[in-house]
C-alpha positions as CSV (number, residue, x, y, z in Angstrom):
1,X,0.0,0.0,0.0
2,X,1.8,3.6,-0.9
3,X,1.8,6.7,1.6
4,X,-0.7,8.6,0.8
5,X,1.8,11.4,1.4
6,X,3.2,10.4,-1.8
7,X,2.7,10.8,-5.7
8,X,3.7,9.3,-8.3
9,X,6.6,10.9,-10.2
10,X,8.9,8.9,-12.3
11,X,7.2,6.1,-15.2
12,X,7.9,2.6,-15.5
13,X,9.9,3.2,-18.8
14,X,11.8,6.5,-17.2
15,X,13.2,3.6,-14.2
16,X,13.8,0.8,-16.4
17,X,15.8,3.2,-18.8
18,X,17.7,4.6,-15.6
19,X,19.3,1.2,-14.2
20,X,19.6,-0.5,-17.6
21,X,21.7,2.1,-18.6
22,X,23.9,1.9,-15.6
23,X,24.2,-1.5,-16.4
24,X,24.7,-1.3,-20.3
25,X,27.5,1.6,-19.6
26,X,29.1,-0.4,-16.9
27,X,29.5,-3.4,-18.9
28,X,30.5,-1.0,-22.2
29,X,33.3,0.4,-19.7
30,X,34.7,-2.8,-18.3
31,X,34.7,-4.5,-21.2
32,X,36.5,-1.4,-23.5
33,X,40.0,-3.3,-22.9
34,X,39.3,-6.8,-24.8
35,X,37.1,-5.0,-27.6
36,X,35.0,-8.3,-27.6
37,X,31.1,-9.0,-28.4
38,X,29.6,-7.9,-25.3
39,X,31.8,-4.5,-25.6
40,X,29.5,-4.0,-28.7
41,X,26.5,-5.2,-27.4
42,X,26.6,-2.8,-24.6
43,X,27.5,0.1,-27.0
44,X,24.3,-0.8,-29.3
45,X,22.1,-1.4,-26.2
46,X,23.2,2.1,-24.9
47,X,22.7,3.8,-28.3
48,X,19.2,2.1,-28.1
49,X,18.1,3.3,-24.8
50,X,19.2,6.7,-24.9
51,X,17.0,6.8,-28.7
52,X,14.3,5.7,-27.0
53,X,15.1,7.9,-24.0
54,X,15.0,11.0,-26.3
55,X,11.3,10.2,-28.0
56,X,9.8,9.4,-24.3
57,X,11.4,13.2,-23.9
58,X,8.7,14.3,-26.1
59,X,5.9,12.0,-25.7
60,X,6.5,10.3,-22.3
61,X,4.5,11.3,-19.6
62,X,4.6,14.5,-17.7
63,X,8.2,14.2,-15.5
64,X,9.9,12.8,-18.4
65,X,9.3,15.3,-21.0
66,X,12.0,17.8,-21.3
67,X,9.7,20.7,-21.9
68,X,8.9,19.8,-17.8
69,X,12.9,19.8,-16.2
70,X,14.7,21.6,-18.9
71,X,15.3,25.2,-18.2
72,X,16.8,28.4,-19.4
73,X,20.1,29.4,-18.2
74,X,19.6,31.8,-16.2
75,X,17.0,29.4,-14.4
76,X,19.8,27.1,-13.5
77,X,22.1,29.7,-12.4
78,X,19.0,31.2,-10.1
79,X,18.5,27.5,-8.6
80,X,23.1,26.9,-8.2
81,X,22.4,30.4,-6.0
82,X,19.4,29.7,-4.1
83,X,21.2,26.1,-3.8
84,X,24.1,28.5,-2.2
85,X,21.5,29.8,0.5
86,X,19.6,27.1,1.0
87,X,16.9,28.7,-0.3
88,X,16.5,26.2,-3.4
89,X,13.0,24.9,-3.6
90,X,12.4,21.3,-3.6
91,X,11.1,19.5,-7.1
92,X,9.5,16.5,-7.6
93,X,11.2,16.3,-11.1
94,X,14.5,17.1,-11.8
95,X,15.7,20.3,-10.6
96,X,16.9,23.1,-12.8
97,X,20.4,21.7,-12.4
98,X,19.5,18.1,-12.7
99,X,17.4,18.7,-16.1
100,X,20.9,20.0,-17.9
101,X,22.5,17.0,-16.4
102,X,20.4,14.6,-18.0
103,X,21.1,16.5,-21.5
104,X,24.8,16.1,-21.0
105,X,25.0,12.6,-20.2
106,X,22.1,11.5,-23.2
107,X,24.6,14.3,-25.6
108,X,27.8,12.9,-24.6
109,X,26.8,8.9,-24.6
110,X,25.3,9.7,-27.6
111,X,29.4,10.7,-29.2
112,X,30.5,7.7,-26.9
113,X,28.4,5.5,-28.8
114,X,28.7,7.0,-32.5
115,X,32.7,7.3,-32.5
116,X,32.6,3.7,-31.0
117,X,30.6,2.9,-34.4
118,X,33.1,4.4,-36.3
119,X,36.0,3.1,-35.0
120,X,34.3,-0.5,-35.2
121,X,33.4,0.0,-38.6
122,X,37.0,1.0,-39.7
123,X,38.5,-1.9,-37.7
124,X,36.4,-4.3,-38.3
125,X,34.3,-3.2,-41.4
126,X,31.6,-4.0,-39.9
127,X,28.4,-2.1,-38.4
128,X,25.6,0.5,-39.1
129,X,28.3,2.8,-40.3
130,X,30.6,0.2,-41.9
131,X,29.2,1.8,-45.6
132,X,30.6,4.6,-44.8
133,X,34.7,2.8,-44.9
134,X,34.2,2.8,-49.2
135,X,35.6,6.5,-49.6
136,X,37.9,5.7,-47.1
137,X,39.0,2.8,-49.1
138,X,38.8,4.7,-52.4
139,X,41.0,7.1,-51.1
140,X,43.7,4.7,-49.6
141,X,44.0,3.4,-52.7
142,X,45.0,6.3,-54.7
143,X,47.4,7.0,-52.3
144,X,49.0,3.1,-52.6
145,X,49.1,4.2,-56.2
146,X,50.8,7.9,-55.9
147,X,53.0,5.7,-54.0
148,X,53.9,3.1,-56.4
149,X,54.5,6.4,-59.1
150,X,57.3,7.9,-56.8
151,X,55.0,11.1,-55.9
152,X,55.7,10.8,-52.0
153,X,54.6,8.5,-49.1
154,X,51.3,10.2,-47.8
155,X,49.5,8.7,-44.5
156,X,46.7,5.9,-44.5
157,X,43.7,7.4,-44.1
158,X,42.3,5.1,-42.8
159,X,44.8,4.6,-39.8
160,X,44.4,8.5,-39.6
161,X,40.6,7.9,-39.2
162,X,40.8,5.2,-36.8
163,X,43.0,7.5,-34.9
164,X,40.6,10.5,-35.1
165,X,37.6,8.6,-33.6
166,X,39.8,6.3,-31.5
167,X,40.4,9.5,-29.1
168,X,36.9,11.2,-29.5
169,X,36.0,8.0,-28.6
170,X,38.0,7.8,-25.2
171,X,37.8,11.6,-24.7
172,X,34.3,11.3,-24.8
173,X,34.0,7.9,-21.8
174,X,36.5,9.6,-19.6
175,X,34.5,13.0,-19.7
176,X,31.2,10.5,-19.1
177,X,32.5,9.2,-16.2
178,X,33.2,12.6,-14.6
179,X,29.5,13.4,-15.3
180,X,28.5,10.4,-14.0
181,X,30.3,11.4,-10.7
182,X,29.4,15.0,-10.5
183,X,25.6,13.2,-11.2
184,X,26.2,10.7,-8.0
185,X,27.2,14.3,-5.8
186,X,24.3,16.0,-7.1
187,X,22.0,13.4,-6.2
188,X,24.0,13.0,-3.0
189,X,23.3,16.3,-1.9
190,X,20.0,17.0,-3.2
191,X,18.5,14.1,-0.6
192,X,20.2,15.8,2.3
193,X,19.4,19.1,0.9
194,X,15.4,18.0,0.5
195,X,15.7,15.1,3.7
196,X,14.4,12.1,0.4
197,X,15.7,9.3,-1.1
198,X,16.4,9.9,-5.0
199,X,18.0,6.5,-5.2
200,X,15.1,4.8,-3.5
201,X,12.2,7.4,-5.7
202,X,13.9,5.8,-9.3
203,X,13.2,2.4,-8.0
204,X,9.8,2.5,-6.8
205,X,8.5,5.8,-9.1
206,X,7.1,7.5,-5.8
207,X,8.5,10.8,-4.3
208,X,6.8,12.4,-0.9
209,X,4.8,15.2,-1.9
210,X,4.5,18.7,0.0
211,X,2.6,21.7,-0.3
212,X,5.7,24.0,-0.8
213,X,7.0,21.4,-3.5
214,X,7.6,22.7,-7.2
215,X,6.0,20.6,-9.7
């Protein structure tokens, strides 16, 4: 039976998109050494999720659209300084700061993902973006000929290319994993901030609801 001092806050699909993309980047991360099948599988699981995260944004139900946690700039900075004074008001969807979060973890999975495409499709020649390796390979090959004709000994693009997205590519998971941290802090401190349990509100959906509450 809930508390009737509660409402209902976050969707079935917002919490199952939460954890299993904890888990899918988790696995993605641990696994980034050996470059092995479930390295990919967790890369296509997380490009999946954070798709499908983006249309719920739009047609999910009230707390997970962005048009509901996502505001201006001058918003957040309001909230970081009544945060400062602990005047911030408590919100039973994301907070001001929280909202921008979310859009720079989804924007930055989202080049952790791609690059990792890219560099699978130039390794392995394989992949949604695999098609994209026939210019590269066009390319090569007039240099292998220019070459062969004495003209000079250009670079392989597609070593060059594997190169490129090989550090956007790790560039992008290290700067994910300080998000991830300054995410953990923020939650941290928004539960003893507001005296509730975020971690326990995106398992069971429910948040304790108060008069003086922002919606």
């Amino acid at each position: 039976m809930q508390n009737d001092n509660s409402v209902a806050v976050w969707d079935i699909f917002v919490r199952v998109f939460h954890w299993s993309l904890v888990a899918a980047f988790a696995l993605a991360y641990a696994t980034s050494e050996e470059e092995n099948l479930w390295h990919i599988y967790a890369g296509y699981t997380v490009l999946g999720l954070i798709s499908s995260r983006l249309v719920w944004g739009f047609v999910g139900g009230r707390y997970a659209r962005f048009s509901q946690f996502v505001c201006s700039p001058s918003g957040v900075l309001r909230y970081v300084s009544e945060l400062r004074q602990g005047t911030a008001p408590r919100y039973l969807g994301h907070n001001p700061l929280g909202g921008w979060m979310v859009l720079a973890l989804l924007a930055t999975l989202f080049v952790v993902t791609i690059s990792g495409l890219k560099v699978y499709a130039i390794e392995e020649g394989r992949g949604p973006l695999a098609q994209d390796n026939r210019m590269l390979s066009v390319i090569s090959a007039a240099h292998a000929e220019e070459e062969e004709e004495g003209k000079g000994k250009p670079a392989e693009a597609g070593d060059e290319a594997e190169e490129f997205w090989e550090e956007i590519h790790e560039t992008a998971s290290n700067l994910m994993l300080v998000l991830i941290a300054i995410h953990v802090l923020g939650v941290v401190v928004s539960s003893k901030v507001h005296k509730e349990g975020l971690v326990k509100a995106m398992i069971t959906g429910r948040k304790p609801h108060s008069p003086n509450c922002e919606d």
